[in-house]
C-alpha positions as CSV (number, residue, x, y, z in Angstrom):
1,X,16.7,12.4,2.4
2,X,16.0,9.7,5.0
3,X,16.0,6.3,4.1
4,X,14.9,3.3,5.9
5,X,16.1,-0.2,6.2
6,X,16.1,-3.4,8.4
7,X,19.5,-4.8,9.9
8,X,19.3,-8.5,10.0
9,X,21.8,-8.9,13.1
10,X,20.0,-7.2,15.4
11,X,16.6,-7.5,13.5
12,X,15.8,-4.0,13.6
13,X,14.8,-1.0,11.6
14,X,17.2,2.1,10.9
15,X,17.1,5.4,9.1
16,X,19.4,7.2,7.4
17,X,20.4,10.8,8.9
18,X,22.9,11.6,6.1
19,X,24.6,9.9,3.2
20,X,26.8,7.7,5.3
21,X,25.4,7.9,8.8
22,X,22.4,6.1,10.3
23,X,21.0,5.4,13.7
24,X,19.0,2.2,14.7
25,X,15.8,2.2,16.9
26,X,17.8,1.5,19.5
27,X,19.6,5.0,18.8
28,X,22.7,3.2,17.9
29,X,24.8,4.5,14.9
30,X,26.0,3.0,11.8
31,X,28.6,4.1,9.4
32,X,27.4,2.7,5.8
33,X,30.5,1.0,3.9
34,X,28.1,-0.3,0.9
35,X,24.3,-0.6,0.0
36,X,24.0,-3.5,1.8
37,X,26.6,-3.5,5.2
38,X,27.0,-0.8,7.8
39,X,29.3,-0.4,10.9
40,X,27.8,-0.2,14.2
41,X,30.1,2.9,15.6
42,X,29.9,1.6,19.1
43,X,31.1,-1.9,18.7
44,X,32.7,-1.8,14.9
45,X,30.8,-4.9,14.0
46,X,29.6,-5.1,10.9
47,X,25.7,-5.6,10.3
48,X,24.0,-6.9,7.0
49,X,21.2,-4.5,6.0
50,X,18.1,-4.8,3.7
51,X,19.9,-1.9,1.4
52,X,20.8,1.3,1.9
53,X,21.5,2.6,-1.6
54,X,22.9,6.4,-1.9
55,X,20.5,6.9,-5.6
56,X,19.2,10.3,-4.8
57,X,16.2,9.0,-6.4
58,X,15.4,6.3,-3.9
């Protein structure tokens, strides 16, 4: 189920906990709003990912 991708504003790596919920390596959390941006939940900024696609066959 977990998915992993790289988030080029902070250049770092996060994985996917559920379908729409992620946490950095810096144990940060994202919300994903599309395959490709997520919301940081601490700071609502929006962060440009490597992909986070919800294809149960990824």
């Amino acid at each position: 189920m977990s998915k992993n991708f790289f988030d080029f504003d902070d250049d770092d790596f996060g994985m996917s906990i559920s379908d729409n919920m992620a946490v950095d390596s810096e144990g940060n959390f994202m919300m994903r709003m599309s395959d490709n941006m997520a919301m940081d939940m601490d700071t609502g900024d929006i962060h440009f990912i490597s992909g986070w696609s919800d294809d149960e066959d990824d």
